[in-house]
TILUMMI-650218 format. One line per field, with one value per residue (C-alpha): residue number from 1; chain; x, y, z. Coordinates in steps of 0.05 Angstrom, whole numbers. Example, Ala and Ser with C-alpha at 12.3 -4.5 7.8 and 13.67 -1.06 7.14 Angstrom:
2
num <- c(1,2)
chaine <- c(A,A)
xx <- c(246,273)
yy <- c(-90,-21)
zz <- c(156,143)
REM end
This chain:
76
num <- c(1,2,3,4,5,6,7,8,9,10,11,12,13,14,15,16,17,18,19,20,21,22,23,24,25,26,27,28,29,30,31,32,33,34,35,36,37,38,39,40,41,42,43,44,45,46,47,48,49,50,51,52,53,54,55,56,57,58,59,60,61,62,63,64,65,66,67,68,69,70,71,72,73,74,75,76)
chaine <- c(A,A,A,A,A,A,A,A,A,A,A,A,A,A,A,A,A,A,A,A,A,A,A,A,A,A,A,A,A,A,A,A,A,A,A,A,A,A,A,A,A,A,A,A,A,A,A,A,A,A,A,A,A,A,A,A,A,A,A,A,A,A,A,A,A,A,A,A,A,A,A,A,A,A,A,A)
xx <- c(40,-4,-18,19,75,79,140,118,129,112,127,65,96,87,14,1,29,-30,-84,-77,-75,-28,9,-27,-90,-51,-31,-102,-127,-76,-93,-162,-147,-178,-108,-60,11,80,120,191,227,197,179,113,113,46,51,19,-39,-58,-70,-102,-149,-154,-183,-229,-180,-196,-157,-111,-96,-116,-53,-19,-55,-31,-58,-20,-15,19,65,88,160,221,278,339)
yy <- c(288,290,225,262,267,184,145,78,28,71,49,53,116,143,118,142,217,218,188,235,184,143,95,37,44,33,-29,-48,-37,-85,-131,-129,-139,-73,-39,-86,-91,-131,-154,-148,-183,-147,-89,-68,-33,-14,8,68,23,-8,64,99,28,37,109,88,124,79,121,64,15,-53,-92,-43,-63,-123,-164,-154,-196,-203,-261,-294,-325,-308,-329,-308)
zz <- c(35,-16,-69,-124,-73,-66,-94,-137,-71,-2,64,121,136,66,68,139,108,45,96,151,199,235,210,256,221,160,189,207,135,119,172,148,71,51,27,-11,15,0,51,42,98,172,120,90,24,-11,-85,-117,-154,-94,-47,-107,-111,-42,-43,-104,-160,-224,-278,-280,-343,-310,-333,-286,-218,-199,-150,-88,-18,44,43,102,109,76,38,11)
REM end
């Protein structure tokens, strides 16, 4: 998959597809706070702002990177 292929909100699949790689070192980069990720529930999503700030892709309005972290817990 290529980067122009990637919806909005990805899952570690998604990411793991535009990296080449497998989806565990996504994991790991998210583990280590270098790629930005939302946890929804047991799910990881990572948003388009947040890969394309990952792979050093600045052509993006400021107001539209938000600052993005893994939170731990739940509700509902």
């Amino acid at each position: 998959m290529s980067l122009s292929g990637y919806p909005d909100v990805g899952k570690v699949a998604d990411v793991a597809a535009v990296l080449d790689c497998d989806p565990r070192t996504v994991y790991a980069l998210i583990e280590e706070g270098r790629l930005d990720a939302v946890r929804l529930g047991r799910n990881l999503r990572v948003t388009r702002v947040a890969l394309m700030a990952f792979l050093g892709i600045t052509d993006v309005e400021p107001s539209a990177a938000p600052e993005l972290r893994i939170v731990e817990g739940g509700g509902g």
